[in-house]
DRENDO-880786 format. One record per residue (C-alpha): residue in three letters; residue number from 1; y, x negated, z. Coordinates in steps of 0.2 Angstrom, whole numbers. Example, Ala and Ser with C-alpha at 12.3 -4.5 7.8 and 13.67 -1.06 7.14 Angstrom:
<vokols>
   r   k     y     x     z
 ALA   1   -22   -62    39
 SER   2    -5   -68    36
</vokols>
This chain:
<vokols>
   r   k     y     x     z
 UNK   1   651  -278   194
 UNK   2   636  -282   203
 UNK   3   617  -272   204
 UNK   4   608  -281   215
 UNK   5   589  -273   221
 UNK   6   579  -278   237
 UNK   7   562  -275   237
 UNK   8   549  -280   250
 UNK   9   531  -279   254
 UNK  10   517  -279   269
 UNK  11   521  -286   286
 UNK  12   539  -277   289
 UNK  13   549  -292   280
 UNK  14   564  -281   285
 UNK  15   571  -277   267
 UNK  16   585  -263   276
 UNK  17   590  -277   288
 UNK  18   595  -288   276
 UNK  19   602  -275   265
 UNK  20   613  -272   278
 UNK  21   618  -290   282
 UNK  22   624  -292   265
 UNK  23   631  -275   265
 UNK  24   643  -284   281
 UNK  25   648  -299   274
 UNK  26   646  -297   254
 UNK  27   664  -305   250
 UNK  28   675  -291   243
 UNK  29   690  -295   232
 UNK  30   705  -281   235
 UNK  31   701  -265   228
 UNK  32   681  -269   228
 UNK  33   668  -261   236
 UNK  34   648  -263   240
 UNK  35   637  -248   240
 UNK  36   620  -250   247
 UNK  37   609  -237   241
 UNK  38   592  -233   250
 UNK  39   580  -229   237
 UNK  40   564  -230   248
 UNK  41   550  -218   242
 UNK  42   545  -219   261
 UNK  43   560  -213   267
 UNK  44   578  -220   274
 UNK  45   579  -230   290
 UNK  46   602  -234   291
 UNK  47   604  -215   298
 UNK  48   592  -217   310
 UNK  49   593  -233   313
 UNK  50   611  -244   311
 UNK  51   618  -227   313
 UNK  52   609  -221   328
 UNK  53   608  -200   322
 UNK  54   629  -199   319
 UNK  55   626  -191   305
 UNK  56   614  -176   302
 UNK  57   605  -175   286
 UNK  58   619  -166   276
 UNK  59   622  -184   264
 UNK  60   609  -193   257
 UNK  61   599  -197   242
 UNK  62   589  -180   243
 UNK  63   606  -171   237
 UNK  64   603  -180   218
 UNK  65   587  -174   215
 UNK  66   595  -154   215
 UNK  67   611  -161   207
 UNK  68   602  -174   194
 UNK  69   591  -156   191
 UNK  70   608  -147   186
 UNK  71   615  -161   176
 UNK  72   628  -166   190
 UNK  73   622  -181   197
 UNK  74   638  -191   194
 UNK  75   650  -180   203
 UNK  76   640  -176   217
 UNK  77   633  -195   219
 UNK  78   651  -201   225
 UNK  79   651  -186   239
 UNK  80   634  -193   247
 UNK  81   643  -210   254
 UNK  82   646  -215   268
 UNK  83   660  -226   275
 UNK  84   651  -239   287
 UNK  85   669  -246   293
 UNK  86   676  -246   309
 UNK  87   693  -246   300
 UNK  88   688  -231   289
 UNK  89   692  -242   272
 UNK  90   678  -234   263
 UNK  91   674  -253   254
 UNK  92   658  -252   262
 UNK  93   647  -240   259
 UNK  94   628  -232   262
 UNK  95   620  -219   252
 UNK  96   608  -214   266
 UNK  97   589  -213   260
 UNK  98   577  -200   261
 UNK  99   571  -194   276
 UNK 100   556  -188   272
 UNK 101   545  -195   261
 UNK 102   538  -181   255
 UNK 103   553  -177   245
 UNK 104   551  -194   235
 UNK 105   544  -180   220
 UNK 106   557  -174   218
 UNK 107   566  -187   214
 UNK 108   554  -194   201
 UNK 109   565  -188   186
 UNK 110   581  -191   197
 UNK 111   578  -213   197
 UNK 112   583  -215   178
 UNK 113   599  -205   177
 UNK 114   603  -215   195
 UNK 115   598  -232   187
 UNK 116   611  -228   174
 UNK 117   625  -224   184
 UNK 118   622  -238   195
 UNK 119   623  -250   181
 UNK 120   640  -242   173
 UNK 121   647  -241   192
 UNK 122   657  -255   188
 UNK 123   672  -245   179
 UNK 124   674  -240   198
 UNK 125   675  -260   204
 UNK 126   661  -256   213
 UNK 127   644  -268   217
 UNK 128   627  -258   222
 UNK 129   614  -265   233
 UNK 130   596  -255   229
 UNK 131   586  -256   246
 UNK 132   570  -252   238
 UNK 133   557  -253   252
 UNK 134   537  -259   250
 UNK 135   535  -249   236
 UNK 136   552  -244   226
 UNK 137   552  -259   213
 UNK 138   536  -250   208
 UNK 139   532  -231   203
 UNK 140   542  -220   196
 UNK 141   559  -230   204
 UNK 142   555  -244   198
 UNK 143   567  -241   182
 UNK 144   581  -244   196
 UNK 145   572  -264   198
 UNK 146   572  -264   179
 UNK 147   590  -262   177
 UNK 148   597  -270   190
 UNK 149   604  -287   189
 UNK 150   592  -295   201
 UNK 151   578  -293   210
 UNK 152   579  -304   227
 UNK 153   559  -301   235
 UNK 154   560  -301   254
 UNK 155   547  -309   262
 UNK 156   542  -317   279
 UNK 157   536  -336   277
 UNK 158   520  -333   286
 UNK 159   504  -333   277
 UNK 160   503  -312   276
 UNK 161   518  -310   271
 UNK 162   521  -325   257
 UNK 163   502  -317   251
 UNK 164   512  -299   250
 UNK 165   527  -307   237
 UNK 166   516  -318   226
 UNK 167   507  -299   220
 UNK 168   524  -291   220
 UNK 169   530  -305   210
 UNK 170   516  -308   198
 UNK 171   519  -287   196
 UNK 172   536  -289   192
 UNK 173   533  -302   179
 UNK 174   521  -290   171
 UNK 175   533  -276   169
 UNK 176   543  -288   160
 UNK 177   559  -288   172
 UNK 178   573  -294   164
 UNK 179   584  -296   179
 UNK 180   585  -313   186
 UNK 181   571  -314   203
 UNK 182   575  -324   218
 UNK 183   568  -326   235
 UNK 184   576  -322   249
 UNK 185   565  -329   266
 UNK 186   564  -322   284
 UNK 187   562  -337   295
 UNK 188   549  -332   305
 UNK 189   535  -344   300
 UNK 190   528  -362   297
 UNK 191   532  -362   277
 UNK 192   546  -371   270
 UNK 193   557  -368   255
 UNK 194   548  -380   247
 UNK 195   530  -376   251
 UNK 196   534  -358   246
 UNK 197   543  -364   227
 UNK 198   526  -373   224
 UNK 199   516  -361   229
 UNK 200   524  -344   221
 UNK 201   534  -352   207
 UNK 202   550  -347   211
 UNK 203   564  -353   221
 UNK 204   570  -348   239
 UNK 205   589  -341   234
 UNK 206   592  -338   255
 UNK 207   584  -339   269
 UNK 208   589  -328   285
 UNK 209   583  -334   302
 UNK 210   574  -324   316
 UNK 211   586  -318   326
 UNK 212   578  -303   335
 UNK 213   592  -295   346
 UNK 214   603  -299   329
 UNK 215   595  -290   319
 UNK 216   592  -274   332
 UNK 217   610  -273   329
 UNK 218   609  -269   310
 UNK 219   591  -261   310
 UNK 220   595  -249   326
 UNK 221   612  -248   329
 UNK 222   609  -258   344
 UNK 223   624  -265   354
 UNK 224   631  -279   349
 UNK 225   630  -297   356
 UNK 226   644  -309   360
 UNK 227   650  -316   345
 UNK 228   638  -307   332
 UNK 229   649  -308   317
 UNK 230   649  -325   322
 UNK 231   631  -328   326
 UNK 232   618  -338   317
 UNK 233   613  -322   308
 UNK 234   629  -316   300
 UNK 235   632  -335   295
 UNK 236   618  -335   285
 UNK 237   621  -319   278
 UNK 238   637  -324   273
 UNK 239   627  -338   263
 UNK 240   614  -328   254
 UNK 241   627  -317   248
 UNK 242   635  -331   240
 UNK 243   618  -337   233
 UNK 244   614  -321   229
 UNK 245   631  -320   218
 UNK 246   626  -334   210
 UNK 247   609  -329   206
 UNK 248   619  -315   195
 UNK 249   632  -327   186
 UNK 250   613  -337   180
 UNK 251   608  -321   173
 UNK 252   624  -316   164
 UNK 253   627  -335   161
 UNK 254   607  -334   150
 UNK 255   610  -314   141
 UNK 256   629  -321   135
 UNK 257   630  -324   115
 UNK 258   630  -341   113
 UNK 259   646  -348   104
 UNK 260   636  -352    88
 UNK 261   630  -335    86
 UNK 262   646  -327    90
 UNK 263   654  -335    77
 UNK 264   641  -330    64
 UNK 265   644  -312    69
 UNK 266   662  -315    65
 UNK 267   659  -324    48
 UNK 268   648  -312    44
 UNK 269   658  -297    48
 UNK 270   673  -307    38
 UNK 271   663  -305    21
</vokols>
């Protein structure tokens, strides 16, 4: 199974919007299922927002921090999802975020135990999408960047917002991040993928086009358009999720043993 984080920075890039839209179409194999977690120090947008106040404030990730306190965070984690179905068949699932940021404290010595159970989820077939804000890769969450998988930085292609990744980026590098970092692009400015690999030293893994009236739909539970799960958005949400994937098989594919090594740990555990 599968930890992958988002992070963002300045310029609303719209991290919980593509969050969501990978939530929607991450391709789930029978009996799998995606969590998206929001781990925003700044607080959750998916209750009010994509789920327009449905839900009170009863589920969420302010629940851990009491239950991580008492030493029960595993048990109590899987009764803070919530099934975002139509269908009700609980494969996709949100752990609403915080929603006041004042209670991020309280979480601070919550973020470990939570980076641990995500990365052992997957004895539960599960995959886990971090939403972690502007600020969440760094701090005290960022352990849950640290042990994830990847780290996909989502930025706008303007100038502001491409300015805003390279520091997130040179920061990550500097923490020593062993997850493997991709790119994912909002297309709402005048750089290419190219122009931003040269400039930022890293690859575009997805790029997900501006699509206003789209993305209300995700972002603020807004109704949907005529063919949206069809729509140019979805479609390439569809894509990233698959690049994304792949992202993941490069860094399992680089931390594997290589065969020669493996067969030195068998010749020497023969002696």
């Amino acid at each position: 199974m599968t930890v992958i984080a988002l992070a963002g920075g300045l310029g609303a890039p719209g991290v919980t919007t593509a969050a969501m839209a990978l939530l929607m179409t991450w391709p789930l194999p029978e009996g799998q299922r995606m969590i998206l977690a929001e781990a925003d120090p700044d607080g959750g947008a998916i209750l009010p927002g994509a789920l327009q106040g449905t839900l009170d404030n009863s589920h969420g990730l302010r629940n851990l921090a009491v239950a991580g306190r008492r030493g029960r965070l595993g048990e109590a984690f899987w009764r803070q999802l919530v099934d975002i179905t139509d269908a009700g068949t609980r494969d996709r699932l949100v752990l609403p975020g915080l929603y006041d940021p004042a209670h991020a404290s309280a979480m601070e010595t919550v973020w470990k135990p939570l980076a641990g159970l995500f990365a052992g989820i997957e004895e539960h077939r599960h995959d886990v999408l971090i939403d972690l804000g502007r600020r969440g890769a760094f701090g005290p969450s960022a352990v849950l960047a640290q042990r994830a998988d990847t780290v996909v930085l989502v930025a706008r292609n303007t100038l502001r917002g491409l300015q805003s990744a390279q520091v997130r980026l040179d920061a990550l590098r500097e923490q020593r991040v062993q997850a493997e970092i991709g790119m994912l692009l909002v297309d709402n400015g005048p750089f290419s993928k190219e122009e931003v690999r040269k400039s930022l030293g890293i690859t575009v893994t997805a790029v997900l086009p501006w699509r206003p009236k789209e993305a209300a739909v995700l972002s603020d539970g807004a109704e949907q358009p005529r063919r949206f799960e069809s729509g140019e958005l979805m479609r390439a949400a569809r894509s990233a999720a698959v690049r994304v994937q792949e992202l993941v098989a490069v860094r399992r594919s680089r931390l594997a043993p290589s065969p020669a090594s493996a067969l030195g740990r068998m010749v020497s555990g023969a002696r």
